[in-house]
C-alpha positions as CSV (number, residue, x, y, z in Angstrom):
1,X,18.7,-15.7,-15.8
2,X,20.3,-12.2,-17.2
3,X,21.1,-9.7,-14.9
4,X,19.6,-6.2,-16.0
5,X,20.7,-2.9,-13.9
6,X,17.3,-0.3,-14.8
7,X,18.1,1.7,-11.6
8,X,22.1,2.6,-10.9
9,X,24.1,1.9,-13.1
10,X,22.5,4.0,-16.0
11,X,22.4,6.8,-13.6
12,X,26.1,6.4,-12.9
13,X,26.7,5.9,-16.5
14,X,24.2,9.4,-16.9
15,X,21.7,7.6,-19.4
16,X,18.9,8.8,-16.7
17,X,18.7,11.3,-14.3
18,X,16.4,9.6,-11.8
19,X,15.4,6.3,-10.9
20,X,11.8,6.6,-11.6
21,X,9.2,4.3,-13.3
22,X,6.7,4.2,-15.5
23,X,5.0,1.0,-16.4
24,X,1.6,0.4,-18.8
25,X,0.3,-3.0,-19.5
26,X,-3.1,-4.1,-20.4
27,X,-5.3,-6.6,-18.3
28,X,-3.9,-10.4,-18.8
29,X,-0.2,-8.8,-20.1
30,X,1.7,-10.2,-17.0
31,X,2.0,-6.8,-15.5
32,X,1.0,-7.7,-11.9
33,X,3.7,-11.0,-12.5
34,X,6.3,-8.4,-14.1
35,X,5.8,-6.5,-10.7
36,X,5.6,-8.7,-8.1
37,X,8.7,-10.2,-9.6
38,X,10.3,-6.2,-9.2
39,X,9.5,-5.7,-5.6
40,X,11.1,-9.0,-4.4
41,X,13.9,-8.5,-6.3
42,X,14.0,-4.9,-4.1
43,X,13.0,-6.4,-0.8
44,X,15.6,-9.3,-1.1
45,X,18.3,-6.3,-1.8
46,X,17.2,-4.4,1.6
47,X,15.6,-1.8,0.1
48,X,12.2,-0.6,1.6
49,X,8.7,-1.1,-0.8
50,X,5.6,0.5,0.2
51,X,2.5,0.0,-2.4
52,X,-0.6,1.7,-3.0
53,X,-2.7,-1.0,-4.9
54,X,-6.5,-1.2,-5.6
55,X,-6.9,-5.3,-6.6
56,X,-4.8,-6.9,-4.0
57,X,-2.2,-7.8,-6.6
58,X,0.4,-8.2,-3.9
59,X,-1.4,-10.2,-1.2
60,X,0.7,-13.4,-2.2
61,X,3.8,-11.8,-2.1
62,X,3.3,-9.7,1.3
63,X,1.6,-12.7,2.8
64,X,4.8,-15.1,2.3
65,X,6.8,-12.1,3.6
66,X,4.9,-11.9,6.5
67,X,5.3,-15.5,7.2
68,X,8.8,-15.8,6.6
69,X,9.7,-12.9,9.0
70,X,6.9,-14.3,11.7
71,X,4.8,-11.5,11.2
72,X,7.7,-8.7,11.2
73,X,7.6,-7.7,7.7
74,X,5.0,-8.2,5.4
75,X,2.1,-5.4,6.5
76,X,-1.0,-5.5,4.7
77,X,-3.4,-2.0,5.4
78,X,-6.8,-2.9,4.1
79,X,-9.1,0.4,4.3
80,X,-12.2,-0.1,5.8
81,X,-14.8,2.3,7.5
82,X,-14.4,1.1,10.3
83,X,-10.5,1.1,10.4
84,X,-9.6,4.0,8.5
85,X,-6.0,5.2,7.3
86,X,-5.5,8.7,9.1
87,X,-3.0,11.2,9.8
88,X,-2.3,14.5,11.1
89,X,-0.9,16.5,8.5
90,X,0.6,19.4,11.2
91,X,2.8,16.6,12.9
92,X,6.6,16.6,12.4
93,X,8.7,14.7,14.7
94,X,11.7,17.0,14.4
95,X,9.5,20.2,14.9
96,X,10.9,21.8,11.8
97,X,8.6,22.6,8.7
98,X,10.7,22.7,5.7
99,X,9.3,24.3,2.1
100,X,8.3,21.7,1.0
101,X,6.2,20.2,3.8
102,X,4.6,23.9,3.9
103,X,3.9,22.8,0.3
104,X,2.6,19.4,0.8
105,X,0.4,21.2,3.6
106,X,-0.7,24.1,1.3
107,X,-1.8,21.0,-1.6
108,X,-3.4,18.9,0.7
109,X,-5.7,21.7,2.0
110,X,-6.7,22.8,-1.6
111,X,-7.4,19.1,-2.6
112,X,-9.7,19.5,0.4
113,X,-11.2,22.9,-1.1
114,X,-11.6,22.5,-4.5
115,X,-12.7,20.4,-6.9
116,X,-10.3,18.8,-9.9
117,X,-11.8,20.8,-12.3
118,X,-12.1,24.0,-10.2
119,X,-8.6,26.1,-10.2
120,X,-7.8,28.5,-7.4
121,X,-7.2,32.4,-7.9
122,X,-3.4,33.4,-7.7
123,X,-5.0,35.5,-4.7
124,X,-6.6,32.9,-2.6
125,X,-3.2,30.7,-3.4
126,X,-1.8,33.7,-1.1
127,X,-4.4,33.7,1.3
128,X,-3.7,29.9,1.7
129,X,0.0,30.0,2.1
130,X,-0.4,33.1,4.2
131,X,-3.0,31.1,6.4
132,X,-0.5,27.5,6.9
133,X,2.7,29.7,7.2
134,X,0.7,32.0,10.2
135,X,-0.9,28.7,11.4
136,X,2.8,26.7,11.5
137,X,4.3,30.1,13.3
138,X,1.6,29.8,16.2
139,X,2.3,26.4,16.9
140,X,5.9,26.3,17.0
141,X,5.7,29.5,19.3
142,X,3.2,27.8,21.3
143,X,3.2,24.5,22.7
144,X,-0.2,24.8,24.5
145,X,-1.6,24.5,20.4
146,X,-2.1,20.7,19.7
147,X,-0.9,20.7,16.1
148,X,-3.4,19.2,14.0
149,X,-6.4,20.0,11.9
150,X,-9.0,20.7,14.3
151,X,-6.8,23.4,15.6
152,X,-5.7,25.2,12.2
153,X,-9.7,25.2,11.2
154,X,-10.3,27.2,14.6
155,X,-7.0,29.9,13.9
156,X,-8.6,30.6,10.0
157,X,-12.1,30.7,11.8
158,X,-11.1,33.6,14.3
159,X,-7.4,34.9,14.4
160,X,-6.4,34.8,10.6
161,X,-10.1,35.8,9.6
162,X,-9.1,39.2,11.8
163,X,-5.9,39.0,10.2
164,X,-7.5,39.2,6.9
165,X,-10.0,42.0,7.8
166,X,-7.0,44.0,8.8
167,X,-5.6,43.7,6.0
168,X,-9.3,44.2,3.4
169,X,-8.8,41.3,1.7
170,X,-12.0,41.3,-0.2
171,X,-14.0,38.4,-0.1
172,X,-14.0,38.1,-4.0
173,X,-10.1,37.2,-3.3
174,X,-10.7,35.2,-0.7
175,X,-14.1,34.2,0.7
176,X,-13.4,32.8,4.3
177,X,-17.0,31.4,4.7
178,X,-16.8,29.4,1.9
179,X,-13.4,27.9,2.9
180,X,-14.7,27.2,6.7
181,X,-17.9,26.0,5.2
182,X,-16.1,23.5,2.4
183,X,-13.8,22.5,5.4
184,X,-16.0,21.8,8.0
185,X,-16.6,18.2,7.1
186,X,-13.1,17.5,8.4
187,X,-13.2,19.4,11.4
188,X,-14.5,18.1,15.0
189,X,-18.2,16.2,14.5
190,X,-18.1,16.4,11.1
191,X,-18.0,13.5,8.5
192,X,-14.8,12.8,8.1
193,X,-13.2,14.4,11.3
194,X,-10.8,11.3,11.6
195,X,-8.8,11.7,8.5
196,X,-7.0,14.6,9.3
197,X,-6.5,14.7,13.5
198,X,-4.9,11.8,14.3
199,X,-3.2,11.5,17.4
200,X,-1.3,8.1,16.3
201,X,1.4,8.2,13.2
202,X,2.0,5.4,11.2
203,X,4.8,3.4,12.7
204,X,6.4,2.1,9.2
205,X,10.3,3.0,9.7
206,X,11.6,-0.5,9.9
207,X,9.3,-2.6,8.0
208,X,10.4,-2.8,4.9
209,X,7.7,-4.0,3.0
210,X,4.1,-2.8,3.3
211,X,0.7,-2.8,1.1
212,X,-2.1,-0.2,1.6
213,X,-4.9,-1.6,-0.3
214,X,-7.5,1.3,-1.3
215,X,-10.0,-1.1,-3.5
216,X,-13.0,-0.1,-0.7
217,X,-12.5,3.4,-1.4
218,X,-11.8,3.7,-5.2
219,X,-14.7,5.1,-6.0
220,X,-14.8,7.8,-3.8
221,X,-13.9,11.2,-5.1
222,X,-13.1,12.4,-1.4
223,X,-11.2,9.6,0.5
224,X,-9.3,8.5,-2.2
225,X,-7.9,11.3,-3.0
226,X,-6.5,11.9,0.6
227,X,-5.7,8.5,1.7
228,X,-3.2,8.5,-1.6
229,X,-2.1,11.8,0.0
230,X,-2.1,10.6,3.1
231,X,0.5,7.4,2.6
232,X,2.4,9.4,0.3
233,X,3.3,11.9,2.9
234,X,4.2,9.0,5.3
235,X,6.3,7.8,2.5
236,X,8.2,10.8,2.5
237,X,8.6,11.1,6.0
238,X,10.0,7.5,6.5
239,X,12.4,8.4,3.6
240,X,13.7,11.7,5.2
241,X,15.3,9.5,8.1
242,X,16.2,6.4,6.1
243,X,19.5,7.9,4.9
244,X,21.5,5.9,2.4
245,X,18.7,3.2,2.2
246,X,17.4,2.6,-1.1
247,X,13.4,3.4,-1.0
248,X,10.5,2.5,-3.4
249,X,6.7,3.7,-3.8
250,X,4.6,2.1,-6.3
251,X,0.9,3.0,-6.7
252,X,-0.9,0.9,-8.9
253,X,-4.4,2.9,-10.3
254,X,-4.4,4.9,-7.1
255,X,-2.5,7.5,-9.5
256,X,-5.5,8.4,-11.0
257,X,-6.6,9.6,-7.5
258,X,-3.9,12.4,-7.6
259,X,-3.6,13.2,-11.7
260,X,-5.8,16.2,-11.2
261,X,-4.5,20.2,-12.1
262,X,-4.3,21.2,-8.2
263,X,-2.2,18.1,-7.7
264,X,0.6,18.8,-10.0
265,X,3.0,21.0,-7.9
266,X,2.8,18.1,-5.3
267,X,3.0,15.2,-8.1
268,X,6.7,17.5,-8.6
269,X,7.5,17.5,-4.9
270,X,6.8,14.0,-4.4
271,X,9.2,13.1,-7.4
272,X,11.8,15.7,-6.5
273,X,12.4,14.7,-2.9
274,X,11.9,10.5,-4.1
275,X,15.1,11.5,-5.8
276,X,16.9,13.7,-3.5
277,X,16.7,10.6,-1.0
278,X,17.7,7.5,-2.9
279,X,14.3,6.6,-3.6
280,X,12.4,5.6,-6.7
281,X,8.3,6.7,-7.7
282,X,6.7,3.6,-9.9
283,X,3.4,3.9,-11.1
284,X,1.5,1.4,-12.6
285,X,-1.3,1.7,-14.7
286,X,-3.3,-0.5,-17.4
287,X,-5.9,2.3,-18.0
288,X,-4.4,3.6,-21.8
289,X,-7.5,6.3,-22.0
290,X,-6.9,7.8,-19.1
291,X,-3.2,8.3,-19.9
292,X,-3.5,10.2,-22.6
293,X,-6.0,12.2,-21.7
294,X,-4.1,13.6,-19.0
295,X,-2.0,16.4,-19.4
296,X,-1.4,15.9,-15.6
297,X,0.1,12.4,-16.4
298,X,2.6,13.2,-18.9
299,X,4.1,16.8,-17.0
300,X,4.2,15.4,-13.5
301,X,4.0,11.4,-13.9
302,X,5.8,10.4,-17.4
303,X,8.4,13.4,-17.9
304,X,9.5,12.7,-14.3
305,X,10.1,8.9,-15.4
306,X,13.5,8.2,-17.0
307,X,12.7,4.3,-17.4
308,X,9.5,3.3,-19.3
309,X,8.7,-0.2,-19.0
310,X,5.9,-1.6,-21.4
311,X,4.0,-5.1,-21.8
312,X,2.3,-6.0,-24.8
313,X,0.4,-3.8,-26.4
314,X,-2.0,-5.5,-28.9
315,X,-5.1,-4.8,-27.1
316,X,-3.9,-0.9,-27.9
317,X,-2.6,-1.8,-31.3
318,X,-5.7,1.2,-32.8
319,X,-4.4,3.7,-29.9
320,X,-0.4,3.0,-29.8
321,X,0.5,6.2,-32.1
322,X,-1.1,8.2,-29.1
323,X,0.9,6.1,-26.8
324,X,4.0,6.6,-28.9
325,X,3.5,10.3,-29.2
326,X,3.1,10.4,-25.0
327,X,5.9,8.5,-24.4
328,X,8.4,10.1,-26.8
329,X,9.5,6.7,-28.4
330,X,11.2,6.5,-31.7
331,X,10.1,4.4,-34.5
332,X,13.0,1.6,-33.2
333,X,11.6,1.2,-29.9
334,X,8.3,1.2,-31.4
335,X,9.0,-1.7,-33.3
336,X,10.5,-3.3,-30.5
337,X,7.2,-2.9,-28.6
338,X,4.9,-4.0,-31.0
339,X,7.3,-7.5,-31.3
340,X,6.3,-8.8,-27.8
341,X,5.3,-12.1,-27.3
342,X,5.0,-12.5,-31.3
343,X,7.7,-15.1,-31.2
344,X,7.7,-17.1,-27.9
345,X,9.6,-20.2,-27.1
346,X,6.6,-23.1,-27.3
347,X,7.6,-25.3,-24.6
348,X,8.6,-22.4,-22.0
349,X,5.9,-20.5,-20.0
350,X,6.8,-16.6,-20.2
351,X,5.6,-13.2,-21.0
352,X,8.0,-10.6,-22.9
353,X,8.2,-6.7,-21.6
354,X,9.6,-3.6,-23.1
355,X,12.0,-2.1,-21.2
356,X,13.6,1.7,-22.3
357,X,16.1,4.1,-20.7
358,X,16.3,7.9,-21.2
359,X,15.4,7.3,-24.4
360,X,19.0,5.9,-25.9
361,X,18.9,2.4,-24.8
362,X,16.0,-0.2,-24.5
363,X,15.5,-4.0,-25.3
364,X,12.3,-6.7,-24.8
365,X,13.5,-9.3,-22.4
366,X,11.2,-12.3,-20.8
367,X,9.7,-12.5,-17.4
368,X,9.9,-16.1,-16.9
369,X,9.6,-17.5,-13.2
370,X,9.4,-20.3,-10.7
371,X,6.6,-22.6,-9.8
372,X,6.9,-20.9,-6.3
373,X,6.9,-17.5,-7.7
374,X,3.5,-18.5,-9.7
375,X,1.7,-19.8,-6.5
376,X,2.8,-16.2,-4.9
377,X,2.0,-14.0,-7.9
378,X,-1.1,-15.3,-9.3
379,X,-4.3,-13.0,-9.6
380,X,-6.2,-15.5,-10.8
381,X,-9.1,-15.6,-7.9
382,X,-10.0,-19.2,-7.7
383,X,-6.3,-20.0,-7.5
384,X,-5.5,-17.8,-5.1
385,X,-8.6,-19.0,-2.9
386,X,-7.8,-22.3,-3.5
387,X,-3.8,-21.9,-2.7
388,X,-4.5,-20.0,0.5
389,X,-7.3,-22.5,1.7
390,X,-4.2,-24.7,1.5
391,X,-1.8,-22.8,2.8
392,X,-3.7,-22.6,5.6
393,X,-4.0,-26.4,6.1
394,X,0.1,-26.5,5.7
395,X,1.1,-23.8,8.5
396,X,1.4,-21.4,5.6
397,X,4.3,-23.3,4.1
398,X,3.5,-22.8,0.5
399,X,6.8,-23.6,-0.4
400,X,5.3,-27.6,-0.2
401,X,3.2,-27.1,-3.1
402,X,5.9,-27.3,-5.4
403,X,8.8,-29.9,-6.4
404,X,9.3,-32.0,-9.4
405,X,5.7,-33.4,-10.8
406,X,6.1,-37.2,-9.6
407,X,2.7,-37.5,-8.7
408,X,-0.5,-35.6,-9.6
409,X,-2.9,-35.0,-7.0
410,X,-6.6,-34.0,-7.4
411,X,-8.1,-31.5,-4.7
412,X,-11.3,-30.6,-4.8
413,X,-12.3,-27.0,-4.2
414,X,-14.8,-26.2,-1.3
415,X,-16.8,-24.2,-3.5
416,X,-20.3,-23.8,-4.8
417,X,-19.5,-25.4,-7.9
418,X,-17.0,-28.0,-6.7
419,X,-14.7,-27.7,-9.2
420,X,-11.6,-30.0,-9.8
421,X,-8.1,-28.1,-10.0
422,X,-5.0,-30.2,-10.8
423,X,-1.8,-29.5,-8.6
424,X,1.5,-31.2,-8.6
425,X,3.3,-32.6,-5.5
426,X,6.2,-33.9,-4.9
427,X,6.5,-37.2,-3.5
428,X,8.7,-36.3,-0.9
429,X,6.4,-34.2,0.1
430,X,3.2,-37.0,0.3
431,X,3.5,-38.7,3.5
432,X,3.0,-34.6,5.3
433,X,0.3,-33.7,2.3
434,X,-1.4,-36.8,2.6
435,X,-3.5,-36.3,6.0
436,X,-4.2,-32.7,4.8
437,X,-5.1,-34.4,0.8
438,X,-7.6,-36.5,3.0
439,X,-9.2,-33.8,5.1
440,X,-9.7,-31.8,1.6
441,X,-11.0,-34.5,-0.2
442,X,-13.5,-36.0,2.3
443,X,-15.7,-32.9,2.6
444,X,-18.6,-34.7,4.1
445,X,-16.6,-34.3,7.2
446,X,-17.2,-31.6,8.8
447,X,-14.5,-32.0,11.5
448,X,-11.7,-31.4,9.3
449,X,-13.0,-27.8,8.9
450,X,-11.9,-25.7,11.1
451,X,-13.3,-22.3,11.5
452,X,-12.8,-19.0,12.9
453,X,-14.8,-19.3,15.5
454,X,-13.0,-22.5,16.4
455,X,-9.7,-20.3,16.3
456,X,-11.1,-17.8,18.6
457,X,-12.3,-20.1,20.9
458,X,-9.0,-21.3,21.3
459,X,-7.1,-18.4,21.4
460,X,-9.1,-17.3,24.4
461,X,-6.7,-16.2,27.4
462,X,-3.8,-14.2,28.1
463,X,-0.9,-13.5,26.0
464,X,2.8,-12.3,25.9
465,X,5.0,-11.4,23.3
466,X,8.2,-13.0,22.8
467,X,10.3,-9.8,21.6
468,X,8.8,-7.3,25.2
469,X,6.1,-5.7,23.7
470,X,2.3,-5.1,25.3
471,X,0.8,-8.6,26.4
472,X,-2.9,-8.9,26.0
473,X,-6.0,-10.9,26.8
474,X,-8.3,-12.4,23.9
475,X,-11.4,-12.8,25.2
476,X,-15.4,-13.1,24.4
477,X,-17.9,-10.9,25.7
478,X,-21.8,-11.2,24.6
479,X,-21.3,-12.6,21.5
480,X,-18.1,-10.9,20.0
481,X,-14.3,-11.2,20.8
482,X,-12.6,-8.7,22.0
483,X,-8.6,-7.9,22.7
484,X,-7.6,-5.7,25.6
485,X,-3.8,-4.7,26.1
486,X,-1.8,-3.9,28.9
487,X,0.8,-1.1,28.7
488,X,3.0,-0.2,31.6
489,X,3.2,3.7,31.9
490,X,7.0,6.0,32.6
491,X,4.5,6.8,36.0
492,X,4.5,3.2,36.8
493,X,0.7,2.6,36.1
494,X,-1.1,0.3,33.2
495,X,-2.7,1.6,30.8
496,X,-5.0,-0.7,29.2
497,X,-7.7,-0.4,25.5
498,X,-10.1,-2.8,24.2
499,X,-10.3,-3.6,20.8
500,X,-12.7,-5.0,18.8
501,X,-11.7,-8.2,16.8
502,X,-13.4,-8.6,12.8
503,X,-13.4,-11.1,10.1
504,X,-12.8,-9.7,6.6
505,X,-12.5,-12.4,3.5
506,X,-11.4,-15.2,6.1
507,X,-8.7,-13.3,7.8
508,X,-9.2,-12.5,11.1
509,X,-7.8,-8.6,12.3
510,X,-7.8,-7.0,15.5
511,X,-9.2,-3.2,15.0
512,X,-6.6,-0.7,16.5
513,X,-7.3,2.0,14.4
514,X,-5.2,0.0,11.6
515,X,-6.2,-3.3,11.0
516,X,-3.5,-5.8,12.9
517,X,-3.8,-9.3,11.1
518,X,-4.0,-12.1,14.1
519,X,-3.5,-15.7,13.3
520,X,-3.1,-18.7,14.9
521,X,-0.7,-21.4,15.1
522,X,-2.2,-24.3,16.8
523,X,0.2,-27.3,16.7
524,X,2.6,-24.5,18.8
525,X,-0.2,-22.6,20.3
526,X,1.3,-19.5,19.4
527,X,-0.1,-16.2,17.6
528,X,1.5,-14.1,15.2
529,X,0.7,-10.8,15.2
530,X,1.1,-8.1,11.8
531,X,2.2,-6.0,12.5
532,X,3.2,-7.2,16.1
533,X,5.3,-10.1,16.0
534,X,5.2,-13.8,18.0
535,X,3.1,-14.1,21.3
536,X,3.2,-17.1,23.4
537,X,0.3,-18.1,25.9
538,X,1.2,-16.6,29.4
539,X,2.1,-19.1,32.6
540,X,1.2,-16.4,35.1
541,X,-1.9,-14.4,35.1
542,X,-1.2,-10.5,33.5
543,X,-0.6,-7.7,35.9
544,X,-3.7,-6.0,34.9
């Protein structure tokens, strides 16, 4: 393998000023394998990795995280309706609100207000600022204020609308109605009053490798938009206090959910203070239109970006002098581009990328990886079904699946169409595979299924974690499992909430308010908890 530096060394060496990335690859270039094959390389080096994806690209790769750190590492945030990501954009830990989280406050609000194509007036810009730097005074001067949205809606709806009367603001510069009016959705009882009032934060300081998958909402010109906002700001709180760590977002499409004129001042922040904290902003994107249609894109996104990484192009071969023009590449690296994966290696399995720095140096080296590396980065979707149908018949040792091809094994799939894949196991490996090979082959027999429900059913009882935190009761009431956990109070007391346990694409998650992915280990009887950790079953009966 050849070692390539794209991050440090050309910024010691001053052939970029920032560690930022910008990466473009049609569907079926390798981009997701190019990627995947990025972020372990940065997880395996301690640096943190947070991704905003909208195809579940990474599920492989965060899932054998997860297992390999027994459910420490590895989260996987699936939005759903009924566990939605939320926030509370007023809350800082340290109490202090610096310019530019007034900023990040001020662009939130106006994502909220206007629409993409609808630009505000430099004087309701003032009103605005005026109205979050008022609001922020009050509740730092004031404890009795809960920071949070609810609260900031009620100061513009009576104190700073006298403010503004005061003052005969006109409402031609500022119409207060419409702002409560356009707001409202977000305040108590309305639609969407959960985003924004959150009286949980996202714990996500010390895990250093998390997914927020956003392919339920993509769609949606309002949650979108603010769930990207949203995980972005958590990023950037996570990377004020990880000082001297390196950290990493990478949003896959979700950029397209932020590429809008009244996003561009935060698109800056975001990059700006990515920098000023050892961290790096990748975005990843295979849609070529919506690139260069975007002014947005190329001021905040692509000029911020001193390393452009590219995979081949020939599905854009009629578009690539736009491309060319956006990127800024010379005819040299141009050439270099258009040569990938024209000249392969015929008995080696790889896929060539582009890679350019600050626009002086650049070369098109191969991403060529491990049989083990495949079975975690594929995208292929009866692949993956089929490998983690498997994996879940080996303990989630997918690691078993590969060795050198002494004997050829045929499983059939357990779907519709009963298709035969091919998959090559060791024969060291046989005598474990070869119960499992059995159960898989004889379908007929329904025993060797196991189910959810059978999972459940076992799991019932109480619980305790191995590591001290909140034990817990799995239990079934009228049809439906439930969770309830028991947390000891500083008064002495226990606290206790019920949550409701779901099934989403086989996976079982408990519904906190953040989906917690619970599965079962039954030849140890233990479960593992993700974000959570180990529990064992209990000997003694739970202080409850």
């Amino acid at each position: 393998p050849l070692h390539i530096d794209i991050s440090d060394l050309p910024m010691k060496k001053g052939i970029i000023t920032n560690r930022n990335k910008f990466i473009l690859g049609p569907s079926g270039s390798g981009k997701s394998f190019f990627t995947n094959h990025m972020v372990r390389q940065y997880y395996e080096q301690n640096a943190h990795v947070l991704l905003v994806d909208t195809g579940n690209s990474y599920l492989g790769l965060c899932e054998m995280i997860n297992r390999k750190t027994h459910g420490e590492d590895g989260i996987y945030f699936t939005y759903t309706t009924e566990n939605p990501i939320a926030f509370n954009p007023f809350y800082v830990e340290d109490g202090v609100f610096d310019i530019e989280k007034k900023e990040s406050i001020k662009t939130l609000i106006l994502t909220l207000w206007k629409r993409d194509d609808e630009a505000p007036t430099r004087a309701e810009e003032v009103a605005l600022s005026n109205a979050v730097s008022s609001y922020i005074e009050l509740i730092t001067k004031n404890s009795s204020v809960t920071p949070c949205f609810n609260t900031f809606y009620e100061y513009v709806k009576t104190d700073y609308r006298a403010h503004l009367q005061e003052k005969n603001v006109r409402e031609k510069d500022f119409d207060i109605d419409n702002f409560l009016n356009v707001l409202e959705p977000y305040y108590k009882g309305g639609e969407y009053d959960y985003l924004l009032n959150s009286d949980k934060e996202l714990d996500l300081l010390h895990k250093r490798f998390i997914v927020f998958e956003l392919d339920n909402i993509k769609d949606h010109k309002i949650l979108f938009p603010i769930t990207t906002i949203i995980i972005m700001e958590v990023f950037i709180n996570k990377m004020r206090k990880l000082k001297g760590i390196r950290k990493l977002i990478l949003i896959e499409e979700a950029w397209k959910a932020i590429a809008s004129a009244n996003m561009a001042d935060y698109i800056k922040y975001l990059y700006k203070t990515v920098r000023k904290y050892f961290g790096e902003a990748i975005v990843v994107t295979q849609e070529v239109e919506d690139i260069i249609s975007s002014p947005i894109v190329k001021e905040s996104i692509i000029n911020n970006s001193d390393c452009k990484i590219l995979l081949d192009q020939r599905k854009y071969l009629n578009k690539f002098d736009s491309i060319q023009n956006l990127l800024g590449l010379t005819d040299k690296e141009r050439s270099q581009v258009l040569s990938i994966n024209l000249a392969n290696h015929p008995n080696r399995k790889y896929k060539e990328v582009w890679i350019g720095l600050g626009g002086t140096q650049s070369a098109v080296y191969a991403t060529e990886v491990s049989l083990e590396e495949y079975y975690t980065f594929t995208t292929e979707e009866t692949e993956k079904m089929e490998l983690f149908a498997l994996s879940e018949k080996l303990g989630g040792n997918l690691e078993l699946l590969s060795g050198l091809p002494k004997a050829s094994v045929i499983l059939k799939s357990q779907s519709s169409n009963q298709s035969t894949i091919k998959k090559t196991i060791s024969m060291k490996h046989l005598n474990f595979l070869f119960p499992v090979l059995l159960c898989t082959l004889l379908l007929g027999f329904s025993s060797c299924k196991e189910t959810n429900a059978d999972r459940l059913r076992a799991m019932r009882g109480d619980w305790e974690s191995i590591k001290n935190r909140p034990a817990f009761t799995l239990f079934e009431e009228n049809g439906q499992y439930r969770v309830t956990t028991y947390r000891k109070t500083y008064r002495g007391t226990i606290q206790t909430e019920t949550y409701q346990i779901s099934e989403q694409d086989g996976n079982l998650f408990i519904e906190t308010g953040l989906s917690v992915l619970l599965t079962y280990d039954k030849e140890n009887d233990r479960i593992l908890l993700s974000p959570g950790g180990e529990y064992k079953r209990s000997k003694q009966p739970i202080k409850k």
